[in-house]
matplotlib code that plots the C-alpha trace (Angstrom):
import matplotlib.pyplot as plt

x = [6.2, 7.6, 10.7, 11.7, 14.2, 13.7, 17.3, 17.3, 18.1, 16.6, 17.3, 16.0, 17.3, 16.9, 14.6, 17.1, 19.9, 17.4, 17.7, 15.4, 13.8, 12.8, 11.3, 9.2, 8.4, 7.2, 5.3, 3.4, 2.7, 1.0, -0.6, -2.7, -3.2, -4.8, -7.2, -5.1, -4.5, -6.9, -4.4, -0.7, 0.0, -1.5, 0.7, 4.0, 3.4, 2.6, 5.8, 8.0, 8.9, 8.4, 6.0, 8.7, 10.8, 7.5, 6.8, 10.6, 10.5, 7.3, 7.5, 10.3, 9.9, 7.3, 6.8, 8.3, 4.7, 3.2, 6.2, 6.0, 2.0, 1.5, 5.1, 6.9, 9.1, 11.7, 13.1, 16.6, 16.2, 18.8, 16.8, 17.5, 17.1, 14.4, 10.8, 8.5, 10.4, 9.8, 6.2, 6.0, 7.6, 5.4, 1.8, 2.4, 3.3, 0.1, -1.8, -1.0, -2.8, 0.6, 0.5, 3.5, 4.9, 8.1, 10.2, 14.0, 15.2, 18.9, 20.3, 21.0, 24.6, 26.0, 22.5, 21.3, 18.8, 19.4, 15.8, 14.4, 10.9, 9.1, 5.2, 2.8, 2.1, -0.9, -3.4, -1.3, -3.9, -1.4, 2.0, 4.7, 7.2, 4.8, 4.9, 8.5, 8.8, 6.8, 8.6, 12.3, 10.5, 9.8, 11.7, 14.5, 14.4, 18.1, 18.5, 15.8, 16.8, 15.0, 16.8, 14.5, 11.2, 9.7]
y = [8.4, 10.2, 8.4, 10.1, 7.6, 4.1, 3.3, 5.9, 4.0, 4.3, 3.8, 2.7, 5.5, 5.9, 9.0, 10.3, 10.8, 12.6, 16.6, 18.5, 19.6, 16.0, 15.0, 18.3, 17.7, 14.1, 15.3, 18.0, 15.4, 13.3, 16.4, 16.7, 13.0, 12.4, 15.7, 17.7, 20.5, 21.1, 22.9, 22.7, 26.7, 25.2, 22.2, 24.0, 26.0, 24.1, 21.9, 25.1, 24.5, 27.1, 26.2, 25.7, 23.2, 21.3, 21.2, 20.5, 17.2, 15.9, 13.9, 12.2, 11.2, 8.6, 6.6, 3.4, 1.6, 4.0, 2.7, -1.0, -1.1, -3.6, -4.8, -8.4, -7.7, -9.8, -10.5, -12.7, -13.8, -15.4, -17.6, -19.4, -23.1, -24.0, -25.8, -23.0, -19.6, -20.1, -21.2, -18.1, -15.7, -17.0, -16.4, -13.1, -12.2, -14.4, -13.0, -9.2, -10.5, -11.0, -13.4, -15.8, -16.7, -18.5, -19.3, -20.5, -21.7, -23.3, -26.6, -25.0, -24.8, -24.1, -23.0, -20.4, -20.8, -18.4, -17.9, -15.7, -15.3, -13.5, -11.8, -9.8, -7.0, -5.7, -7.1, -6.4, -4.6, -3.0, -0.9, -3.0, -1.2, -2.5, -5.8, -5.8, -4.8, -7.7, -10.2, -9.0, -9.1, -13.1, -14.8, -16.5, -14.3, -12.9, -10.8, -9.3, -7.6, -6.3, -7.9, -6.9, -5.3, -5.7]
z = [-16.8, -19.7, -21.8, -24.5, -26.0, -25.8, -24.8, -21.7, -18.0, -15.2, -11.8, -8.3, -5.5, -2.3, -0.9, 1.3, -1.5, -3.9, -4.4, -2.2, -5.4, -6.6, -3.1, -3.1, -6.9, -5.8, -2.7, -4.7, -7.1, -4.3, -3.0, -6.2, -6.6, -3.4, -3.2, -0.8, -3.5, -6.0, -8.1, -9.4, -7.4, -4.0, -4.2, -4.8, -2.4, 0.1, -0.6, -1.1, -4.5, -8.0, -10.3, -12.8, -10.8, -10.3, -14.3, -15.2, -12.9, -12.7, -15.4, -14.1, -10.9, -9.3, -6.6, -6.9, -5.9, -9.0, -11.1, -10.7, -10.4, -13.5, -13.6, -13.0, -10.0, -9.3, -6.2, -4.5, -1.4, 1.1, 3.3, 6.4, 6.1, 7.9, 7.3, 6.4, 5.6, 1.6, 2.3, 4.9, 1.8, -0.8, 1.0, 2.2, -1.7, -2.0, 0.8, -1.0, -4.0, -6.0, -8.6, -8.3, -11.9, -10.8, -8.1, -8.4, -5.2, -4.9, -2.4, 0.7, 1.6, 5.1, 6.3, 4.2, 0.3, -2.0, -3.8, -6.7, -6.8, -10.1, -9.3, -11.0, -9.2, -11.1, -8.6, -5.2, -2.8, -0.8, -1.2, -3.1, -0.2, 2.5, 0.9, 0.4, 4.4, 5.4, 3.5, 5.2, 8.3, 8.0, 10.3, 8.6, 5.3, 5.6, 2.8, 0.0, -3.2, -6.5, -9.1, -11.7, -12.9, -16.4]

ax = plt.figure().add_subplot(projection="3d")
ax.plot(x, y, z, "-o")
ax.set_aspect("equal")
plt.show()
């Protein structure tokens, strides 16, 4: 990714809310990166997009697995209080091949644990979205945010 000013933000959005343009730009970009268009003119047009829509984006839009691929990601968590559910969390981050640098996890109150959890993701063998589906799918993990990536 491309900054050109060290103080720019950036921002985590949904697919569904991005222009047209940008999901085309993205898919093109994929499209080249996985062999299914040798060049920049078969990937636009396949997608639908101009060639000049694809080089005024590309540089600013990836996929948020290509974006946090070396990164700490850093997630909340709500839990339900019950024997296991942290355990079950941290070995499927475990399991994905993240590396686990700390976990914060409050008393539990009326129920529920609110966690944070801070992993590499450098090593993770699989999508950081797949990941991040399995973990909500735990039984007795309420609530999953990204809080952070560095």
């Amino acid at each position: 990714m491309t900054r050109t000013n060290i103080s720019e933000k950036l921002y985590l959005v949904q697919e569904h809310v991005l222009p047209q343009v940008l999901r085309k730009t993205a898919e093109a970009k994929e499209l080249l990166k996985n062999g299914r268009a040798a060049t920049v003119n078969e990937a636009v047009q396949a997608v639908g997009i101009s060639r000049g829509a694809f080089y005024k984006y590309r540089d600013y839009i990836s996929p948020f697995r290509e974006a946090s691929r070396g990164k700490i990601l850093t997630i909340s968590l709500i839990l339900k209080h019950t024997a296991g559910v942290l355990s079950a969390v941290l070995n499927e981050i475990a399991a994905a091949g993240g590396n686990i640098l700390t976990i914060n996890q409050g008393i539990p109150l009326q129920g529920i644990a609110n966690a944070s959890i801070s992993f590499e993701t450098d090593g993770l063998r699989k999508d950081v979205n797949i990941l991040l589906d399995r973990l909500i799918a735990i039984n007795g993990v309420n609530k999953l945010e990204i809080v952070g990536q560095s």
